[in-house]
C-alpha positions in Angstrom: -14.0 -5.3 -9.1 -14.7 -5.0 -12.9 -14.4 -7.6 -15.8 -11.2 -7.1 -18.0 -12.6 -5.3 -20.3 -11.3 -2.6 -22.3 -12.2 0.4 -24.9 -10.3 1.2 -28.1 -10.2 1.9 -31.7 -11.7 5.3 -33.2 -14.7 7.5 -32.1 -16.9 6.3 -34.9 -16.2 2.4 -34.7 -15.2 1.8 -31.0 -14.4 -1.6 -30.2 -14.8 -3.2 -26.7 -12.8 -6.3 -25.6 -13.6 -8.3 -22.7 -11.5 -11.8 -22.2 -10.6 -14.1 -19.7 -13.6 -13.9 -17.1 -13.7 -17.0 -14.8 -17.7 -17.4 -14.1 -20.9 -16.2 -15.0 -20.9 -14.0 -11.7 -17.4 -12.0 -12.9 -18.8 -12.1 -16.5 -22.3 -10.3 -15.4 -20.4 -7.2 -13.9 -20.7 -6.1 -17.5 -23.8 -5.0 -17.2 -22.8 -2.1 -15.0 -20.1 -0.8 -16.8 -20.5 2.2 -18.3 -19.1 3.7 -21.7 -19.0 7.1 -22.4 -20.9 6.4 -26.0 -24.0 3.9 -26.9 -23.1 3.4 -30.2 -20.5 0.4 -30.7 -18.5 -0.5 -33.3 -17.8 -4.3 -32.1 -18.0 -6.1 -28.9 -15.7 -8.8 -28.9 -15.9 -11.4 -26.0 -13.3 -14.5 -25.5 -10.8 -16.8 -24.1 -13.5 -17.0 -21.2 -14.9 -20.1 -18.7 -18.6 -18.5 -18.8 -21.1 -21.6 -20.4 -23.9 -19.3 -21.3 -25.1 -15.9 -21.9 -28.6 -15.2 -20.6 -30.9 -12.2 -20.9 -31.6 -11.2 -17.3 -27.8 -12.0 -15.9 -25.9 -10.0 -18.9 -28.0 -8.0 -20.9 -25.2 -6.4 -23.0 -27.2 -2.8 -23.3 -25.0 -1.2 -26.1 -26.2 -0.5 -29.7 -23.6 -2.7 -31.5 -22.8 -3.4 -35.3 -20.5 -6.5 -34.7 -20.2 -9.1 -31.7 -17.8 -11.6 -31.7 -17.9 -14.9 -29.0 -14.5 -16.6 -29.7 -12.8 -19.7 -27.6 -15.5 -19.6 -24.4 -17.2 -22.6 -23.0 -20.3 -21.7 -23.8 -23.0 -23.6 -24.6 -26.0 -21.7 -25.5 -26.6 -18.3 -26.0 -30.0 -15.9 -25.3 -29.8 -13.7 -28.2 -32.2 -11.5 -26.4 -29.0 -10.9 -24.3 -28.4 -8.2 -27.4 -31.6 -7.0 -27.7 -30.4 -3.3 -27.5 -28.4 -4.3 -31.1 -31.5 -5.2 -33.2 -31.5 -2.4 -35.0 -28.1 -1.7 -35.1 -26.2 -5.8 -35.8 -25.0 -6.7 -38.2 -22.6 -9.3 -38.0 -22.9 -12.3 -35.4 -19.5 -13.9 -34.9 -20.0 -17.6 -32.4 -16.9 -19.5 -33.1 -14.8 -22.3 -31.5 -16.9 -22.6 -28.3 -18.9 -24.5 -27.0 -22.5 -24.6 -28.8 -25.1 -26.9 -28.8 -28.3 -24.6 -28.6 -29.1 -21.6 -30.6 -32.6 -20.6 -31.2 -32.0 -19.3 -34.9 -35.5 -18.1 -35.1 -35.1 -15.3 -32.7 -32.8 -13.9 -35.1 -35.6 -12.0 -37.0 -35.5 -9.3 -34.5 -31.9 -8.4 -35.6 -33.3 -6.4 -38.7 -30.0 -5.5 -39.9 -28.1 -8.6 -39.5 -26.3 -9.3 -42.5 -23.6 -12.0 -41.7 -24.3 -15.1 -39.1 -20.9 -16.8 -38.1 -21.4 -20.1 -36.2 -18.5 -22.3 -37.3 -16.1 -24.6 -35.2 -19.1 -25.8 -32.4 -21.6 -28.3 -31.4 -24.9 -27.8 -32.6 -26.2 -30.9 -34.0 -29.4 -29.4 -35.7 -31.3 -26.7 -37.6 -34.6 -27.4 -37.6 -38.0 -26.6 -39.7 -38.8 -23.5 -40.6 -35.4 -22.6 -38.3 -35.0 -19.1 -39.5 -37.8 -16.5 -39.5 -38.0 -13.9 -42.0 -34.6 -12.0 -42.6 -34.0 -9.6 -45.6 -31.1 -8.8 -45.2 -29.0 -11.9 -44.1 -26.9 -12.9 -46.7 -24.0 -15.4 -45.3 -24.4 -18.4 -43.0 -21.2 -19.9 -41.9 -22.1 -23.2 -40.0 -19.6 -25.5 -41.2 -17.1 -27.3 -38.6 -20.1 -28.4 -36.2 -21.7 -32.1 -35.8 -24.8 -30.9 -37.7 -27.2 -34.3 -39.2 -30.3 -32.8 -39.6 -31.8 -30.3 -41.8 -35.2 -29.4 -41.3 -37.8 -28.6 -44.0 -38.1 -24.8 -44.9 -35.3 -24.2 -42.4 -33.7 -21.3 -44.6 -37.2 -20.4 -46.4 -37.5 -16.9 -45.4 -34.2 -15.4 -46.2 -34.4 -14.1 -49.7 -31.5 -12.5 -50.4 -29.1 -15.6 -48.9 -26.1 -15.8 -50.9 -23.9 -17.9 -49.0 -24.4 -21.2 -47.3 -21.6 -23.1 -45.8 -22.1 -26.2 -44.3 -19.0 -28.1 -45.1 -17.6 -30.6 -42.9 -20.8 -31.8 -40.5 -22.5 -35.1 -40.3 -25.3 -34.9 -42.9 -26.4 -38.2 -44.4 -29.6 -37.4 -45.9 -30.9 -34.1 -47.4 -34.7 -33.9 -46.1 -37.4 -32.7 -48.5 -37.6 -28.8 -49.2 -34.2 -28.7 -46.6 -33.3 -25.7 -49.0 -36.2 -24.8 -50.6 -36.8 -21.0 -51.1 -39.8 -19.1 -51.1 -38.5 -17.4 -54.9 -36.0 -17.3 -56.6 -33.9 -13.9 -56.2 -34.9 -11.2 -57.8 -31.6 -10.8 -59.9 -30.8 -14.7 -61.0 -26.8 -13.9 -61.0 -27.0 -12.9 -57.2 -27.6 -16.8 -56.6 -26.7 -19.2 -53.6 -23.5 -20.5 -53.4 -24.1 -23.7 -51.1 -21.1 -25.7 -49.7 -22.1 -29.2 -48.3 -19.1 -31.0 -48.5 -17.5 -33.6 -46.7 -20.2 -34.5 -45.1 -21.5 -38.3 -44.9 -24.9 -37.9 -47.2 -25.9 -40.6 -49.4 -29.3 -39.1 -50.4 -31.2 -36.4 -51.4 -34.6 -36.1 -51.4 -36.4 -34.9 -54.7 -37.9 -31.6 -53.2 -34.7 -30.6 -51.4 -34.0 -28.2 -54.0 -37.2 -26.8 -55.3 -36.6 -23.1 -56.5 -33.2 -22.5 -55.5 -31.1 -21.1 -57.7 -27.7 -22.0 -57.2 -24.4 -20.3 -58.4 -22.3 -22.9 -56.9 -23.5 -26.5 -55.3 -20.5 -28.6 -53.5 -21.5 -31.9 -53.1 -17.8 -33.5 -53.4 -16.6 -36.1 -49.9 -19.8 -37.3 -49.5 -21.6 -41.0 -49.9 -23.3 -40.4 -53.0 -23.6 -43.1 -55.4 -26.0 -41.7 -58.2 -27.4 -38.6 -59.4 -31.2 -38.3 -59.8 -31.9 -35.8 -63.2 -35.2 -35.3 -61.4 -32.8 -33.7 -58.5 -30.2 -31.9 -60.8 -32.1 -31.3 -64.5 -33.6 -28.1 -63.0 -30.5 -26.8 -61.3 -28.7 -27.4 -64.0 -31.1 -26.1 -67.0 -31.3 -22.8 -65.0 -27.2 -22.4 -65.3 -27.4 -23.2 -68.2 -29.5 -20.3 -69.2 -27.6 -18.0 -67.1 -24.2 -19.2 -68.6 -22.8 -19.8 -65.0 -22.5 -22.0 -62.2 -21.3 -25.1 -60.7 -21.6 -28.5 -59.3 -18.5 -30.5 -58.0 -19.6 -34.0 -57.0 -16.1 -35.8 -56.9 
């Protein structure tokens, strides 16, 4: 018996679709399915009662450029499940599950991997140094999730980040170096846009910041009662000699 699963779209950007697999058991026939191609546009996978994906059960080997986990109960997810796709991945779509665990760091293998999706879940924490080198990624959606701590360094090693949503979590204070970059980018108007709204935070730390250059900060819904300069003078003197940029605090 196989998984629902099913092959569409074009020759040059097939799309697989598996959905509404009972158990881990049903959901690890995938493995043996064969495609007539190894090259995949996107694997999408949903509306499914599986609670995690793990390397040696489901080893997903297809080259892929997009995977997309929607409405599952999972809970954690091997990303070395997708091994096959590290040269190939570039986006990572986890939404509206399930997800408390993620080991962020084990996305430095993805070389390619330009857009990280991880919104509407459970994870509760990104920790230090969370993310290992990365040149490419450029948009980290983890907003919707019960997020309350930010590690130190956690987004150091992605230089070319552009986008940073964490809107909607439960953030009350923003730990030294939190978003601290290793240097600045090399073109200053291809800056981070950073969203850390309604959260609960009530204060930042004075390194929290240290050579980030934002194009847009969003610290409105939150606690905050005062503005350090020794916080905001820097941020604010670099857009001011760029002539762009923006901080809501309201």
């Amino acid at each position: 018996m196989k998984p629902n699963c099913e092959c569409m779209g074009p020759f040059i950007f097939p799309v697989i679709t598996c959905k509404n697999l009972n158990d881990e058991k049903e959901a690890a026939r995938i493995k043996r399915l064969r495609f007539p191609i190894g090259n995949i546009g996107k694997f999408s996978f949903f509306d499914s009662k599986i609670t995690k994906f793990d390397s040696f059960k489901m080893p997903i080997e297809l080259r892929i450029k997009f995977i997309q986990i929607e409405r599952t109960k999972i809970t954690e997810i091997d990303l070395f499940a997708f091994f096959a796709s590290r040269f190939t991945l570039q986006r990572l779509q986890i939404t509206h599950n399930n997800l408390k665990r993620l080991r962020f760091s084990d996305l430095r293998y993805f070389e390619s991997l330009q857009y990280l999706d991880l919104y509407y879940n459970s994870l509760k924490s990104v920790e230090d140094n969370a993310f290992g080198f990365n040149p490419f990624l450029k948009s980290i959606d983890l907003s919707f999730n019960s997020i309350s701590y930010i590690g130190s360094y956690a987004f150091y090693e992605l230089p070319n980040l552009r986008n940073l949503d964490l809107r909607f979590n439960k953030l009350k204070i923003v730990n030294n170096n939190a978003f601290t970059s290793r240097m600045p980018p090399p073109n200053l108007h291809d800056s981070l846009t950073l969203d850390l709204s309604h959260n609960q935070m009530f204060l930042i730390a004075e390194d929290a910041f240290t050579r980030t250059v934002f194009k847009k900060l969003d610290l409105s819904h939150n606690r905050l009662k005062r503005f350090e300069s020794k916080h905001f003078e820097p941020i604010v003197n670099t857009m001011v000699a760029l002539r762009e940029g923006t901080i809501l605090v309201e």
